[in-house]
C-alpha positions as CSV (number, residue, x, y, z in Angstrom):
1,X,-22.0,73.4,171.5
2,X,-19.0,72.3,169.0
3,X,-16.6,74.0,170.6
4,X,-17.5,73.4,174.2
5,X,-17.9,69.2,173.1
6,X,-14.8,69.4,170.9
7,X,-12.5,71.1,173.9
8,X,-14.1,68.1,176.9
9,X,-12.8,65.9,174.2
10,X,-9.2,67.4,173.3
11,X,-8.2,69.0,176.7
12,X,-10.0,66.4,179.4
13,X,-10.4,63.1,177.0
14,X,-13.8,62.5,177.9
15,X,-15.9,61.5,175.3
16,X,-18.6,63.9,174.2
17,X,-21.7,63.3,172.3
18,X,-23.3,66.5,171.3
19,X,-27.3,67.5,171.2
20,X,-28.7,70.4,169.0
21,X,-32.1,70.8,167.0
22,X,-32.4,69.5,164.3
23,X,-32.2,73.1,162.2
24,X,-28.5,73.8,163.1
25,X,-27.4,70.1,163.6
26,X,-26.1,70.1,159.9
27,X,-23.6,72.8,160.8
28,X,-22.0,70.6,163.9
29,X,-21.3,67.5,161.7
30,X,-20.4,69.6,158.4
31,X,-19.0,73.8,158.6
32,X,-18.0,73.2,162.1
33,X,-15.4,70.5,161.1
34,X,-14.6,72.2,158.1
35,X,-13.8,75.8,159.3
36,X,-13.3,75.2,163.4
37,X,-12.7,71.8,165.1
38,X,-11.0,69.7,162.4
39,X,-12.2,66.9,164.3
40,X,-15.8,65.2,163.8
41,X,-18.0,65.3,166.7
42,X,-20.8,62.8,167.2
43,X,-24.2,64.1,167.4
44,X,-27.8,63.6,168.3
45,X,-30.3,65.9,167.2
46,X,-34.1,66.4,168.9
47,X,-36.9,68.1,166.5
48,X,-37.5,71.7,166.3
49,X,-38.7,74.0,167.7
50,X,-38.1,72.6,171.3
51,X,-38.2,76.3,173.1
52,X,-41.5,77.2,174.7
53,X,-42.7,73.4,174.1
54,X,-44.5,72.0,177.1
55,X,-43.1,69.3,179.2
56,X,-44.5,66.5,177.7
57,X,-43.6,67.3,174.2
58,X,-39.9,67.6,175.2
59,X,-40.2,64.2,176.9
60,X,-41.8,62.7,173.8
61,X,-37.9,64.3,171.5
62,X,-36.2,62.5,174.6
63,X,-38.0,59.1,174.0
64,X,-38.3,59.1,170.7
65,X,-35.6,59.0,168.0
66,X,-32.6,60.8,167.6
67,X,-32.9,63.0,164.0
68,X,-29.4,62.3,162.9
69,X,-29.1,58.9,162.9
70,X,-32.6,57.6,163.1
71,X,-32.3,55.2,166.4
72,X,-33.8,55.8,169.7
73,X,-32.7,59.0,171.2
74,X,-31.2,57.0,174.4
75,X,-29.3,54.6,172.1
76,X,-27.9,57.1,170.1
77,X,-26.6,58.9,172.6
78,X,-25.1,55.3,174.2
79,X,-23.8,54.5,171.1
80,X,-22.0,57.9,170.3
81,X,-20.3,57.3,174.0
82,X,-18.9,54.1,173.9
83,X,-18.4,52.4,169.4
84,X,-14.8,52.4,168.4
85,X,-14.1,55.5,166.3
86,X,-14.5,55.0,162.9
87,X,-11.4,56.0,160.5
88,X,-13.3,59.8,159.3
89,X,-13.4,60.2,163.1
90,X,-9.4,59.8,163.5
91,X,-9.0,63.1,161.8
92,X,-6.6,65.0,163.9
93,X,-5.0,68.3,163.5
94,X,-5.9,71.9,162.5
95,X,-9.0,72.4,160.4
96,X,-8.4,72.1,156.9
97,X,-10.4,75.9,156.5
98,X,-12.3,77.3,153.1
99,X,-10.1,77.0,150.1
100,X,-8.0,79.4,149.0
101,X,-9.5,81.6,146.3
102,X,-7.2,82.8,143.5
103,X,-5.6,86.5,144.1
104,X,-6.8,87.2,140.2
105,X,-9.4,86.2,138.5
106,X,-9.2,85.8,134.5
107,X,-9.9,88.5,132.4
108,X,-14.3,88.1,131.6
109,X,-17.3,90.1,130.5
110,X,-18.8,92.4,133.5
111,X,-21.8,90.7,133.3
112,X,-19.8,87.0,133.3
113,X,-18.1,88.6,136.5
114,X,-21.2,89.9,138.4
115,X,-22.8,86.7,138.1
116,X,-19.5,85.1,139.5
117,X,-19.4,86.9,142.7
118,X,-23.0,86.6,142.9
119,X,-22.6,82.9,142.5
120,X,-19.4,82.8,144.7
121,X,-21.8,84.1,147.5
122,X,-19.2,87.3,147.5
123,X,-22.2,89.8,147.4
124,X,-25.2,91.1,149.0
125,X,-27.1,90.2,145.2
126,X,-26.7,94.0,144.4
127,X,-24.6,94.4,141.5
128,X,-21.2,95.4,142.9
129,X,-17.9,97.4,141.9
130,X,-15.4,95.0,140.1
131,X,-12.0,95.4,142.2
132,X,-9.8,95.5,139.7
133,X,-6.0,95.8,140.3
134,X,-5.9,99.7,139.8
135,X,-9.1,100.2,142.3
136,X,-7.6,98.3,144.8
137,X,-4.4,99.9,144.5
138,X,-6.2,103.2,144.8
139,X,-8.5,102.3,148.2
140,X,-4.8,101.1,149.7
141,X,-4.0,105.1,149.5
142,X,-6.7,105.9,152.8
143,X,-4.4,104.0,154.9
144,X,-0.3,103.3,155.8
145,X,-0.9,100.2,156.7
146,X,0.6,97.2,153.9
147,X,-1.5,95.8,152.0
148,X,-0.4,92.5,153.3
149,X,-1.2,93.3,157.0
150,X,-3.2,90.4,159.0
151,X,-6.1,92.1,160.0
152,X,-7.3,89.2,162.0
153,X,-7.3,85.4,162.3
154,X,-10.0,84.4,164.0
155,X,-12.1,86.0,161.6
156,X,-15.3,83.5,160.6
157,X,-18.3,82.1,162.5
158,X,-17.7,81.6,165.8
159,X,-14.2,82.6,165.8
160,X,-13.5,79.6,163.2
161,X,-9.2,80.5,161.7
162,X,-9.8,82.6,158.9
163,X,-7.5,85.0,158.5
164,X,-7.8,88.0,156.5
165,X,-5.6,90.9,154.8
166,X,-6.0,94.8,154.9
167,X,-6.1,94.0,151.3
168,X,-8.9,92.1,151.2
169,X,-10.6,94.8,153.2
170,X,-9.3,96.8,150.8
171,X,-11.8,95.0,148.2
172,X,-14.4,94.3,149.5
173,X,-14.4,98.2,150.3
174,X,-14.1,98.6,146.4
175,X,-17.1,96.1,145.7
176,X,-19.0,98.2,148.2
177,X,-18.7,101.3,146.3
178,X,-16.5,103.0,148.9
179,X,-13.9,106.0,148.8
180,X,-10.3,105.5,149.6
181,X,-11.2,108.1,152.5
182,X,-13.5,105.7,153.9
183,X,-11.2,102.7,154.3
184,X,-10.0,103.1,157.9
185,X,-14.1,103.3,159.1
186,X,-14.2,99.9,156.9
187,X,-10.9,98.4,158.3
188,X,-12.2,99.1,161.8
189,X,-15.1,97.1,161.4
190,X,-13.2,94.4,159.9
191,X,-10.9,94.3,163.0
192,X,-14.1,93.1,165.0
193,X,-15.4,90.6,162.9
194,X,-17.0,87.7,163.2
195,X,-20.9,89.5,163.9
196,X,-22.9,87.8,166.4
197,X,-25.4,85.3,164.4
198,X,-28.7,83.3,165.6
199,X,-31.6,81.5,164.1
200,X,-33.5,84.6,165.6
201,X,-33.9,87.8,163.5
202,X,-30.4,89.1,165.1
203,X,-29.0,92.3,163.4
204,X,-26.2,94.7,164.0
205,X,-25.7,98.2,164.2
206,X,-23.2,100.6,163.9
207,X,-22.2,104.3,165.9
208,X,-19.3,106.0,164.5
209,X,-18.1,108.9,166.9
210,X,-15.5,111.4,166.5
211,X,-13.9,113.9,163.8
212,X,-14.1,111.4,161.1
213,X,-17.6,111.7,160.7
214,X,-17.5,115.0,159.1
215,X,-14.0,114.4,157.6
216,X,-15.7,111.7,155.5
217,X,-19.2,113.5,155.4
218,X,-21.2,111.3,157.4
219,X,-24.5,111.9,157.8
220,X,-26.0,112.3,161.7
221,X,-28.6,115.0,160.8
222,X,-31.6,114.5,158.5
223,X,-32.3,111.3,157.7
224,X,-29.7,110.0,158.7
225,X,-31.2,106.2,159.4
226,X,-32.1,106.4,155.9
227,X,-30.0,105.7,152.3
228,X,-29.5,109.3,152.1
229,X,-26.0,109.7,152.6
230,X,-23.4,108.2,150.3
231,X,-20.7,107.4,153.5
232,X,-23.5,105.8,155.9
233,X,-24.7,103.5,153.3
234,X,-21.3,102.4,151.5
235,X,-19.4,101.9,155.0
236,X,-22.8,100.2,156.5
237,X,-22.7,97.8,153.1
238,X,-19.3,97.0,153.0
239,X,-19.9,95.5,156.9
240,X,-22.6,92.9,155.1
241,X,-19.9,92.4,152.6
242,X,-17.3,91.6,155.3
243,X,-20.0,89.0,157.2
244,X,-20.4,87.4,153.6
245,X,-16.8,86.7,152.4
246,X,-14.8,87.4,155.3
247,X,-16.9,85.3,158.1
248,X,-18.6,82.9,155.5
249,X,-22.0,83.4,157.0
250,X,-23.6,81.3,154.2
251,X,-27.5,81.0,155.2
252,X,-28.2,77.3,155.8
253,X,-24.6,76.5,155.9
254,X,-23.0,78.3,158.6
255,X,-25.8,80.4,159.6
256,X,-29.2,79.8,160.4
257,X,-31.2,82.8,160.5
258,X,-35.1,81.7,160.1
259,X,-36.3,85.4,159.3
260,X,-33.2,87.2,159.2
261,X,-33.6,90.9,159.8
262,X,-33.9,93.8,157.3
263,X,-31.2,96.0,158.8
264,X,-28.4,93.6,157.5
265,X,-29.0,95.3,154.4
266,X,-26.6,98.2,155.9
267,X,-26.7,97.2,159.4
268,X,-28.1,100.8,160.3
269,X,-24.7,102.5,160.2
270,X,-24.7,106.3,161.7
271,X,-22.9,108.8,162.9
272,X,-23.8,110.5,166.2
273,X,-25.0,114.2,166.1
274,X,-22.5,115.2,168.5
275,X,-22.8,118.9,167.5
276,X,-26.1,118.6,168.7
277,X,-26.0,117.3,171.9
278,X,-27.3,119.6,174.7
279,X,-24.9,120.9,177.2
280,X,-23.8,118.1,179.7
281,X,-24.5,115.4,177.4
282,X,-21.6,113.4,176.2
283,X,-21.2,111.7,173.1
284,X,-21.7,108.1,173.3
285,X,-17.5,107.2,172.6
286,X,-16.7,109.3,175.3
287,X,-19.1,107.6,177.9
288,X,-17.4,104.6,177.1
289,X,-13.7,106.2,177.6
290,X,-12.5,107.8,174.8
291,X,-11.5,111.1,173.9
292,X,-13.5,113.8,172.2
293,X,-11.1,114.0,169.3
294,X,-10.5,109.9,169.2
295,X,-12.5,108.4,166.1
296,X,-14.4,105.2,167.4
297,X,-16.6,102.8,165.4
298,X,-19.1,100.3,167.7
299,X,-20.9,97.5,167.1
300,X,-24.3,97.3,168.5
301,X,-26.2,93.8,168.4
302,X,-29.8,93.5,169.0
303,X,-33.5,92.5,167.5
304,X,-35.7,95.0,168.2
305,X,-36.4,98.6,166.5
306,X,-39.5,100.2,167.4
307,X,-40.6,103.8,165.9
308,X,-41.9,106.2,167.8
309,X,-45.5,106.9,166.2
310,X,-44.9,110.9,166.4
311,X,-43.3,113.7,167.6
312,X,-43.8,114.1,171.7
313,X,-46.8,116.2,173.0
314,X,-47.0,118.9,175.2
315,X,-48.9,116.9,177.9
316,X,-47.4,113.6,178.0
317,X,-43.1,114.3,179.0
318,X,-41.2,112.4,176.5
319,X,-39.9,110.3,178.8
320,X,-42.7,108.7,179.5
321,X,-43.4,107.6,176.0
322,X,-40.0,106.4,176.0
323,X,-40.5,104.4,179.4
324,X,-44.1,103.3,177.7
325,X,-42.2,101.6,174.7
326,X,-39.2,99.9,176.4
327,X,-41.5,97.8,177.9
328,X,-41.8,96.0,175.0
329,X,-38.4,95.4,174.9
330,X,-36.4,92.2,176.2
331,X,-34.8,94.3,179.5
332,X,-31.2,92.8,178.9
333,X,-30.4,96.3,177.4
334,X,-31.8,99.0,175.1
335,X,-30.2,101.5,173.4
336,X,-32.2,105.1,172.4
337,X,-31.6,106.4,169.3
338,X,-33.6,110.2,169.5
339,X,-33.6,113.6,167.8
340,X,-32.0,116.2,169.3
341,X,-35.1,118.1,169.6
342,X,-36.0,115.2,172.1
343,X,-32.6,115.2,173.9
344,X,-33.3,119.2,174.5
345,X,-36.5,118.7,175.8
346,X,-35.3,116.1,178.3
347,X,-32.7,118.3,179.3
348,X,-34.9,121.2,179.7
349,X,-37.6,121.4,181.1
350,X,-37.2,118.0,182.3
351,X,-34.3,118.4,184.1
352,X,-31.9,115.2,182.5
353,X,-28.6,116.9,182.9
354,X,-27.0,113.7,181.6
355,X,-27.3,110.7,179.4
356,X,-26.7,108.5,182.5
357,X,-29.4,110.5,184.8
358,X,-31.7,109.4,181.8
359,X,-30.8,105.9,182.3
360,X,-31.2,105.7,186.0
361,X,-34.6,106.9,185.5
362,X,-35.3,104.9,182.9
363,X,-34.3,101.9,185.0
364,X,-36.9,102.9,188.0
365,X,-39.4,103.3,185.7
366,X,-39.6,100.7,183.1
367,X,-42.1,97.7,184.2
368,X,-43.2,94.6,182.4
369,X,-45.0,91.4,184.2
370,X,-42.7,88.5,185.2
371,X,-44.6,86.3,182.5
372,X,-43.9,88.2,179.8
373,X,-40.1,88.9,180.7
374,X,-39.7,85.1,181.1
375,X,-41.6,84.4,178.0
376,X,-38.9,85.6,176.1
377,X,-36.5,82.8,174.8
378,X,-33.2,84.8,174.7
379,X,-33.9,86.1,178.5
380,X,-35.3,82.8,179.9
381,X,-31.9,81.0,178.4
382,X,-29.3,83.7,179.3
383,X,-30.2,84.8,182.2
384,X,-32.5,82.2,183.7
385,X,-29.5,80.2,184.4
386,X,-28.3,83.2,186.7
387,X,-31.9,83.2,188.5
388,X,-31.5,79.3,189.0
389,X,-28.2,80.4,190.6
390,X,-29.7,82.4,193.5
391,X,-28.5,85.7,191.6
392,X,-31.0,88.7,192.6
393,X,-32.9,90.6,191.4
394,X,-33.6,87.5,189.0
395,X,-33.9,84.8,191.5
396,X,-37.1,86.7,192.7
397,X,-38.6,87.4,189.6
398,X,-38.5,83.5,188.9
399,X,-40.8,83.0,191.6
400,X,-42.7,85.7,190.6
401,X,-46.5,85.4,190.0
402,X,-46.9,85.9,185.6
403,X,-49.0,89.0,186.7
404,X,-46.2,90.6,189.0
405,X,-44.5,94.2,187.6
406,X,-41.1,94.3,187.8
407,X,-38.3,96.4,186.5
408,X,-36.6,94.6,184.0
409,X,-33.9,97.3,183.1
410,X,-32.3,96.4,186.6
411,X,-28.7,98.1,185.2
412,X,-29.0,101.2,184.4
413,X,-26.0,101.0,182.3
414,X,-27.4,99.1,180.4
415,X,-29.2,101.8,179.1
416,X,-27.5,104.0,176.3
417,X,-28.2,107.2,174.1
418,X,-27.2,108.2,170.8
419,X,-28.7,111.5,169.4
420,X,-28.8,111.5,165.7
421,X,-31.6,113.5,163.6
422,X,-32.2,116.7,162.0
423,X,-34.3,118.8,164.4
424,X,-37.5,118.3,162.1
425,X,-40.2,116.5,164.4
426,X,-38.9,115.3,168.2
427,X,-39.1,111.6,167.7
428,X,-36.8,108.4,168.5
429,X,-36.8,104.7,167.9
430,X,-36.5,102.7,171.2
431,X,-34.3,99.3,170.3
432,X,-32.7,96.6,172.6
433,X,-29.4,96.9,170.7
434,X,-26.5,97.1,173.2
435,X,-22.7,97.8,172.4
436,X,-20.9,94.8,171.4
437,X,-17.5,96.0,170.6
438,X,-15.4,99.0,169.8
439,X,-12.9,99.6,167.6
440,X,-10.2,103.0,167.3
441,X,-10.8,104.2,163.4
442,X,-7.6,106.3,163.9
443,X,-5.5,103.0,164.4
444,X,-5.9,102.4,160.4
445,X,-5.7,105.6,158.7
């Protein structure tokens, strides 16, 4: 909303007052300035929650008072349009950004130090690896890129200027407890930063694909969702690291997560079993248009993460398990994660010569009622604009009867594999994480 109101006012000069609830409003009229616009927008604000309030509750935020300022909603809003600008609301010009931080800090106890970054908001509130001049220096050997290399600008919340240097990656890959070895994975993940956010319990995952996983010793077998490997749970940390220090996702601040999501804690970062795919089946980089010996590292963002209760049975295929448990899922996308033992069985005897046949099936066969799809906040306000537009298939399922099945996995593109797992019990987790963005891990070595 700050940006869209901030560009109507800079680019058409039409004057803008913006609306949010009254959870995120702080972050429009303080961070936002701060770190994006540089200009002061005027706000109104409306109680929360508003989403899946009925009618005459929203009409009650409308005609009553406006939670920033305190006058009636209608005035406010008149107000904001037409008083002079006061001289705070003059500001013109870039935004002033986060200050700079010292390159050194002074010489201190560890303990004085750890309660620093801690205090800093530099950590995940896990002690962390002091980078001292000498670690630094040493991460810098995993890649020929300088250390004073612009990784990105528009690095922090919602693409607020924040520029950052390989450097810095360089670290905050020390803090995480990383090997030099490790440092292009690390830098590729910077390179896409900033992370999606929400007040919802958002979270984000990471595939990496390619040689690099075994160079570094990544683990896609056993346990590999698990902290059993040292490479999966460093690289997955130092990504948390990166959203902390490098984005400024401070909660309350510039972020607004109400439950947050447990898988921040190393944003579920894995490396696909490729070895084990059955014949046919193509590693998840290479479906999206890489080579077989490229190393790729994508971002997955989703909400969802649901365990499959045990191993598949005889008498029941396993894809109709999986079908079973999708619908539980939003239907704007899903991503599989399964053991190879269950990719072989859909191969044969089930006859899923491909990934993609698995989708297309998947997508004819997945149902959920038109209530409950629409019931979901993130569906009814991304894509019920497109429905209100006349787009099918969702026009129809807005006229829907609650009661009516539909298939809400319209795109069967939408519908992704990764095969990771040890070959100990056929199981998977079905999730509504879809790819985000990719990023070439060979590009920083």
């Amino acid at each position: 909303m700050s940006l869209e109101a901030g560009e109507i006012e800079q680019k058409y000069r039409i004057p803008v007052v913006a609306a949010a609830g009254s959870n995120v409003v702080s972050y429009g009229i303080g961070p936002n300035v701060t770190y994006n616009t540089g200009m002061p927008i005027r706000y109104v604000g409306v109680p929360f929650p508003f989403s899946g309030q009925p009618r005459s509750v929203l009409k009650g935020y409308i005609e009553g008072k406006d939670t920033v300022s305190g006058k009636p909603m209608m005035q406010a809003i008149v107000d904001g349009l037409t008083k002079p600008l006061t001289g705070e609301e003059k500001l013109s010009g870039a935004a002033p950004g986060s200050p700079v931080e010292p390159r050194f800090l002074g010489a201190d106890t560890e303990d004085n130090l750890q309660r620093l970054f801690k205090d800093k908001g530099w950590t995940d509130y896990n002690p962390v690896i002091i980078p001292t001049a000498e670690r630094v220096a040493a991460m810098l050997k995993g890649t020929s890129r300088k250390p004073d290399e612009i990784v990105k600008s528009a690095a922090g919340t919602f693409g607020a200027k924040r520029p950052f240097t390989v450097e810095k990656v360089a670290i905050l890959a020390v803090m995480a407890g990383a090997k030099p070895e490790y440092l292009p994975v690390i830098l590729a993940l910077a390179s896409m930063v900033p992370y999606q956010d929400s007040t919802t319990s958002i979270a984000q995952m990471v595939v990496v694909n390619g040689p690099i996983r075994n160079e570094i010793g990544m683990n896609s077998g056993m346990g590999a969702l698990g902290p059993n490997n040292e490479a999966n749970s460093v690289i997955g940390r130092a990504m948390t690291l990166i959203h902390k220090t490098i984005q400024g996702y401070q909660e309350g601040v510039t972020g607004f997560a109400s439950l947050s999501n447990p898988l921040r804690y190393d944003n579920l970062c894995i490396a696909e079993n490729e070895e084990a795919l059955p014949p046919g089946w193509q590693p998840f980089h290479v479906q999206a248009g890489h080579k077989s010996t490229d190393s790729v590292a994508t971002i997955f963002t989703g909400w969802n993460f649901i365990n499959s209760t045990g191993w598949v049975e005889q008498h029941y295929a396993p894809q109709l398990l999986i079908r079973d448990y999708m619908a539980s899922l939003s239907g704007m996308g899903s991503t599989i994660l399964m053991d190879p033992s269950v990719a072989e069985l859909l191969k044969d005897p089930q006859g899923f010569q491909t990934k993609e046949a698995l989708g297309e099936w998947l997508s004819g066969n997945v149902q959920k009622t038109a209530g409950s799809y629409w019931g979901n906040s993130i569906v009814s306000s991304m894509i019920g604009p497109l429905a209100t537009q006349g787009l099918e298939p969702y026009a129809t399922w807005r006229k829907a009867a609650g009661d009516t099945l539909i298939k809400p996995f319209a795109n069967p593109r939408d519908i992704h594999t990764v095969v990771v797992g040890g070959k100990t019990a056929s199981v998977w987790f079905a999730t509504d994480f879809r790819p985000e963005q990719s990023a070439s891990i060979d590009a920083w070595r």
